[in-house]
C-alpha positions in Angstrom: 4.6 215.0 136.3 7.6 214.2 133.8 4.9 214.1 130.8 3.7 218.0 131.2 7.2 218.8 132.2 8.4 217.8 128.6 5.5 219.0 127.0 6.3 222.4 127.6 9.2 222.0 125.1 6.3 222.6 122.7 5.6 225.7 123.5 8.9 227.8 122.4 8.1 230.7 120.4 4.6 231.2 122.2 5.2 235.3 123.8 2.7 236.5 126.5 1.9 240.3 125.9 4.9 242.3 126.5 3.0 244.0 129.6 3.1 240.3 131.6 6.3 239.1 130.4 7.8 240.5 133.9 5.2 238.8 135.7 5.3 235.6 133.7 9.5 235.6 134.3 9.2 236.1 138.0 5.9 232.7 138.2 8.6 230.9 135.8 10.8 231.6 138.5 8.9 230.3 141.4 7.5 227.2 139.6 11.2 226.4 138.4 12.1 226.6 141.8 9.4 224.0 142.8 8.1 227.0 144.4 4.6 225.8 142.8 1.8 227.0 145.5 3.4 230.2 145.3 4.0 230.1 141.4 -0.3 229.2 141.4 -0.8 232.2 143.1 1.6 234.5 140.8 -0.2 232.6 137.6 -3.7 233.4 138.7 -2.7 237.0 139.6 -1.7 237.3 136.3 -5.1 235.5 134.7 -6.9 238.2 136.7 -5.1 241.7 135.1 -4.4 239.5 131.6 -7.1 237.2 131.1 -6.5 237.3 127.6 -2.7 235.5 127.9 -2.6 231.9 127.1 0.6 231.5 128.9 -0.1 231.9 132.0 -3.1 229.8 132.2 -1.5 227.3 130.6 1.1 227.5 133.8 -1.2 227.8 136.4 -2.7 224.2 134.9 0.7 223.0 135.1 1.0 224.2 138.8 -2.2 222.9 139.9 -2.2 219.5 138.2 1.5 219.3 140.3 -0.3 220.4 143.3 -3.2 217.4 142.6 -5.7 220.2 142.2 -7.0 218.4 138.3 -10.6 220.5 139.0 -8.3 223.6 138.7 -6.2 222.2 136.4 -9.0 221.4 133.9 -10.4 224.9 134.8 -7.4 226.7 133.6 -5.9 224.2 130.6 -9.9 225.2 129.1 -8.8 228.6 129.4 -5.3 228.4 127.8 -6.8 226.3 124.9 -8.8 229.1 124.0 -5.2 230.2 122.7 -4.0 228.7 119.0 -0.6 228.5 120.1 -1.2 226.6 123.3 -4.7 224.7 122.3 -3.4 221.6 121.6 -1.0 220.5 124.3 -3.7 222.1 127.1 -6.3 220.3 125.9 -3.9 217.8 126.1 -3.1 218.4 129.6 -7.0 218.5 130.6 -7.2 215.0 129.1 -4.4 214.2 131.5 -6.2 215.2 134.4 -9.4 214.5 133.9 -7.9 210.8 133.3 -6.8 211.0 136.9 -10.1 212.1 138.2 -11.9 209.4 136.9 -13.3 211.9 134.1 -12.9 209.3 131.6 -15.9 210.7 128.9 -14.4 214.3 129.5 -10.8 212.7 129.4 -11.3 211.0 126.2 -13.6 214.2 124.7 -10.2 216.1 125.9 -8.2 214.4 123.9 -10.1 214.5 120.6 -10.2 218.1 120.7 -6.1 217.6 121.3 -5.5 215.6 118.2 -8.0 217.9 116.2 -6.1 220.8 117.4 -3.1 219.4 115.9 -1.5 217.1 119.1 -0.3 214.2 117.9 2.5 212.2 120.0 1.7 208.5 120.0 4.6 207.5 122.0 3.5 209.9 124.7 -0.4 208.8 124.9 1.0 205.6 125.0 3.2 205.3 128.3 1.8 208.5 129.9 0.5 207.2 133.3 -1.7 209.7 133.5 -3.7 208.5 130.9 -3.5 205.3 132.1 -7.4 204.7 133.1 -8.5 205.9 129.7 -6.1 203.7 127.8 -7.6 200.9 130.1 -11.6 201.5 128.5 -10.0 203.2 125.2 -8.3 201.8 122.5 -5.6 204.6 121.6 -4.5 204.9 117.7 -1.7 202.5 116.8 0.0 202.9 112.8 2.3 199.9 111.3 6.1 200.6 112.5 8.4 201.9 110.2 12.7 200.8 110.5 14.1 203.7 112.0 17.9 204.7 111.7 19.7 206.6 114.5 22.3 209.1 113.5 24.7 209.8 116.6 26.4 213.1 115.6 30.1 213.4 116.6 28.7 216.0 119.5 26.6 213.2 121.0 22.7 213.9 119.5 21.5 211.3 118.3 18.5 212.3 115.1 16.1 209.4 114.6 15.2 208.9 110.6 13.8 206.7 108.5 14.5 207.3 104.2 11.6 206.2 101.6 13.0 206.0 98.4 10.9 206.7 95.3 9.4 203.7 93.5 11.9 202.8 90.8 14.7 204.4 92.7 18.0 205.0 90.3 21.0 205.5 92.6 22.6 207.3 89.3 19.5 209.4 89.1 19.2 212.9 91.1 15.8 213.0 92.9 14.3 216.2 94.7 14.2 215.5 98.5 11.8 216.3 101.1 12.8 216.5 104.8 9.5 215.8 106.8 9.7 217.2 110.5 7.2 214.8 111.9 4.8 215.4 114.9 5.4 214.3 118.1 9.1 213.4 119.9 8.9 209.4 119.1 8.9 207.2 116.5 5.6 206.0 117.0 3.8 209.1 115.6 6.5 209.0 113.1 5.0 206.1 112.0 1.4 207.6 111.7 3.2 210.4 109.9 4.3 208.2 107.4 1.6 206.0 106.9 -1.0 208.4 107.0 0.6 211.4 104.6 3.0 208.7 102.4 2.1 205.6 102.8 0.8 205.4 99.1 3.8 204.9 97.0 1.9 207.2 94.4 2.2 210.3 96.2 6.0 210.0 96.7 7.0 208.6 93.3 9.9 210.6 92.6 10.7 212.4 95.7 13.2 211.0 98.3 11.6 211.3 101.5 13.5 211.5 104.8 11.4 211.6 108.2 13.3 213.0 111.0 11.8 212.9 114.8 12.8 214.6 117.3 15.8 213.7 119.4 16.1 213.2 123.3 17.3 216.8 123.9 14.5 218.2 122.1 14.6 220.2 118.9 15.5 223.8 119.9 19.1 223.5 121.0 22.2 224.2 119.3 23.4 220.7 119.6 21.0 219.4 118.0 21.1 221.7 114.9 24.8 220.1 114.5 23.4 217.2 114.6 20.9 217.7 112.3 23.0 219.1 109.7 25.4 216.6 110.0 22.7 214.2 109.0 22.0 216.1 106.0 25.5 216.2 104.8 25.5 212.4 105.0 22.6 212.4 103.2 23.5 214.5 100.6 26.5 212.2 100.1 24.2 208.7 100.0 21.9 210.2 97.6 22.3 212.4 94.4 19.7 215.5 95.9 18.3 218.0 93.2 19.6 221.5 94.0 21.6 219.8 97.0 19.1 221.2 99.4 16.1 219.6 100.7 12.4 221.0 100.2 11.4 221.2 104.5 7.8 220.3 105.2 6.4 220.5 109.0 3.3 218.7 109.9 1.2 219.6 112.8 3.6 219.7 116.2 6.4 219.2 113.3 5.7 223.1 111.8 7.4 224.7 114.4 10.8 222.7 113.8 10.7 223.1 110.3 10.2 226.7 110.4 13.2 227.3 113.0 15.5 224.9 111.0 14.5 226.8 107.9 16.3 229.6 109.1 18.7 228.0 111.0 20.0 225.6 108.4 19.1 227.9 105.4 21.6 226.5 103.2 19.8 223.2 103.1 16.3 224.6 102.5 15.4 225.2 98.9 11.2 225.7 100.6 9.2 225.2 102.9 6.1 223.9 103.6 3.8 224.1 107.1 0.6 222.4 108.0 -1.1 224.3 111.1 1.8 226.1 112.4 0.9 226.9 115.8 3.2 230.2 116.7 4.8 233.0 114.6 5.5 235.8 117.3 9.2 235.1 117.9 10.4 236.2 114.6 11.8 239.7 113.7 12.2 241.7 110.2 15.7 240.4 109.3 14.0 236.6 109.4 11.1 237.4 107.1 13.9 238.6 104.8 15.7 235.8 104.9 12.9 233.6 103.6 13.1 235.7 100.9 15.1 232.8 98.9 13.1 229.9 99.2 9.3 229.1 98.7 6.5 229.3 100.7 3.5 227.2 101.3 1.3 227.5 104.4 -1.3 224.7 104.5 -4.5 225.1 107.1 -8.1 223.8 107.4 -10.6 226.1 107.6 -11.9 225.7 111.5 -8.1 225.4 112.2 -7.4 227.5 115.5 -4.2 228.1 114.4 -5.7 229.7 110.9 -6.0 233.6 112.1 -2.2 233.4 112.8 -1.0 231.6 109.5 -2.9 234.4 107.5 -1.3 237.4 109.3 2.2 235.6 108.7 1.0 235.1 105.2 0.6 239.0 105.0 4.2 239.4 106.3 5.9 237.3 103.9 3.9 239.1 101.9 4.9 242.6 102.9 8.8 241.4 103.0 8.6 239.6 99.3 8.3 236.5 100.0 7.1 233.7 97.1 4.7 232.5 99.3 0.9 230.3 99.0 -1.9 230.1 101.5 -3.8 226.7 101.0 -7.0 226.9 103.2 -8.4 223.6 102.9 -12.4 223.7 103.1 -14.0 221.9 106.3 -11.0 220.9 107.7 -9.6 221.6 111.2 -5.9 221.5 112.4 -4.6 218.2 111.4 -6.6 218.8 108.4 -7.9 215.3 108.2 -8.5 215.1 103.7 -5.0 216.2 103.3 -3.4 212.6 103.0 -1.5 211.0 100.5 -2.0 211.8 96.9 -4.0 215.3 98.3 -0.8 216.6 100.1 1.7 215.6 96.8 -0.9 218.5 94.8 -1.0 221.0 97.8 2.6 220.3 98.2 3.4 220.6 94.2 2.6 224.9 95.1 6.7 224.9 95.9 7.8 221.5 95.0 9.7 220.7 91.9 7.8 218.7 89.6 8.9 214.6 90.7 10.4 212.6 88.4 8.6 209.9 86.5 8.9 206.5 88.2 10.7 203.4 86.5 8.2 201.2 84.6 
C-alpha cells in the first residue's frame, strides 16, 4: 500500500465539516496506528451521520483497499470522488483496486475519469504495482524526457528542475520568469508538463521558464520551502529576472503548491496563476489580504469539478481586493485539455508581463 499511502500527501488543505473533524482525528488515529479494521468501522460511522464529507470516504477506501476489501474500496473511493477536492486521487484509488480485482475495463474507465479530474502522475501509474495488470493490456501515456537538474539545498532537500530558456536567449537581457509547479511528484509528468503546455518554442518566446517537481519529502514542509527558495536565489543570480520575482503558475495537482508557496515565498511571487485548483478551505482573512500585491488568474474548464470552488475563491479575492481573472474555458473539464501551448501563453498574458520579442 506505499502508493495510496503517498497519495494522501495530495490531499492537504481538504477540511471535513467542522462537526466531523473530532471524529475524523480520532479514525486518523486508529488507521495511523495500523489500527485499520477498527479505523473502517470509525470511517463508515462517520459516512452514516456525514454522508456529505469526502474525507472520510476517501479513508474508509484507504482502510479497506489495506484490508483487501477492493469491492468496498471501489464502493467508497465512488463516493469520495463525488468531492472536487478528493475526485481525482479516489478515482485514482478505484482504478487501483479495480486493477487488482481483475476489473480491468472499470480500472482503466477509473483512470480516465482520474486524469480528466486533474490526476496526472506518470511516474506513479508507471511503477505502481497495483496497476500492474492494466499496464499489462494498456498502453499508459509516455512524453519525450526532458534533462532535469537537482538542486540539493544546504538543509538536505533536494528540488528537481529543468530551465527553458527563450528562443534567442541574451544572457545580458532581463526576461520575465515563470516558475511552473508541475503535476505529479516525478519527473516523468514533468515531462508531459512540458511538452504538452511548452513544448512549442512559440508560446515561451521571451519568458524563462523554470519547471520545478516535487521533492522526496513532499511539498508541504518547511524544509522544503528552504529549499525551494534557495533555488530561486540561485536562479535569480544565473539569470537577469524582470522584477526579480517570478510569475508562479500551478497546473492541475501542481495548483495547490503554487498557491501555498505564493504565500509562503511571497517575496518571489510577482502573480499567480492556477489551472483547476482543487482546495481553498484552509486559508483565513489575513491570507486573502496578502494576495492583495500580486495578480490573479484562475483558469478552469467548464465541467471541471473543481469549478464551483474556484468561483467562490474568485468572489473572495474579490471581496478582499484582489486584482484577480476567472478564465472559464468552454467544454473543457479539469485538465482543460485546448489549453496547450500557444492557448495558455494568451490565458496566461491576463497577469503576465508582455514577453520580450525573440532574437531574429
Amino acid at each position: 500500500m506505499p502508493t495510496l499511502i503517498a497519495l494522501l500527501l495530495l490531499l492537504t488543505g481538504a477540511l471535513a465539516p467542522q462537526d466531523s473533524r473530532s471524529s475524523l482525528d480520532q479514525a486518523d488515529g486508529l488507521r495511523n496506528a495500523g489500527k485499520l479494521a477498527r479505523a473502517a468501522e470509525a470511517y463508515e460511522a462517520i459516512t452514516r451521520t456525514t454522508p456529505e464529507s469526502g474525507e472520510a470516504w476517501f479513508y474508509l477506501g484507504y482502510v479497506r483497499h489495506a484490508l483487501g476489501d477492493f469491492e468496498g474500496a471501489v464502493a467508497a473511493g465512488q463516493r469520495a470522488a463525488e468531492s472536487p477536492a478528493f475526485r481525482a486521487t479516489a478515482l485514482y484509488n478505484v482504478a487501483c483496486a479495480e486493477s487488482l480485482r481483475g476489473q480491468l475495463d472499470a480500472a482503466l474507465e477509473a483512470l480516465e475519469g482520474a486524469l480528466a479530474a486533474g490526476f496526472m502522475d506518470l511516474d506513479l501509474m508507471e511503477s505502481d504495482t497495483d496497476l500492474q495488470a492494466l499496464r499489462a493490456v494498456h498502453t499508459l501515456p509516455g512524453p519525450a524526457a526532458h534533462e532535469f537538474q537537482f538542486k540539493r539545498a544546504p538543509n538536505g532537500v533536494t528540488v528537481p528542475y529543468f530551465v527553458q530558456e527563450p528562443t534567442g536567449y541574451d544572457p545580458e537581457r532581463s526576461y520575465p520568469a515563470l516558475l511552473v509547479f508541475a503535476p505529479g511528484s516525478g519527473t516523468r509528468t514533468a515531462d508531459w508538463a512540458i511538452e504538452e503546455f511548452f513544448g512549442d518554442p512559440a508560446a515561451r518566446a521571451g519568458w524563462i521558464v523554470v519547471h520545478v517537481t516535487q521533492p522526496d519529502r513532499g511539498w508541504n514542509t518547511h524544509p522544503t520551502h528552504h529549499a525551494l527558495e534557495d533555488l530561486l536565489k540561485r536562479l535569480k543570480k544565473s539569470y537577469r529576472i524582470e522584477g526579480s520575482a517570478f510569475h508562479f503558475l500551478g497546473v492541475l495537482g501542481g495548483a495547490q503548491p503554487a498557491l501555498t508557496y505564493s504565500l509562503m515565498s511571497e517575496r518571489y511571487a510577482a502573480s499567480m496563476t492556477l489551472v483547476s485548483c482543487p482546495s481553498w478551505a484552509s486559508y483565513n482573512e489575513s491570507d486573502w489580504r496578502r494576495w492583495r500585491g500580486m495578480g490573479v488568474h484562475l483558469i478552469e474548464g467548464e465541467h471541471a469539478t473543481t469549478l464551483a470552488a474556484t468561483r467562490a475563491a474568485h468572489a473572495k479575492f474579490e471581496e478582499y481586493g484582489v486584482d484577480t481573472h476567472l478564465t472559464v474555458v468552454p467544454d473543457g473539464d479539469s485538465r482543460v485539455e485546448s489549453l496547450r501551448g500557444a492557448a495558455l501563453r494568451q490565458a496566461l498574458a491576463t497577469v503576465l508581463p508582455a514577453p520580450a520579442k525573440a532574437a531574429d
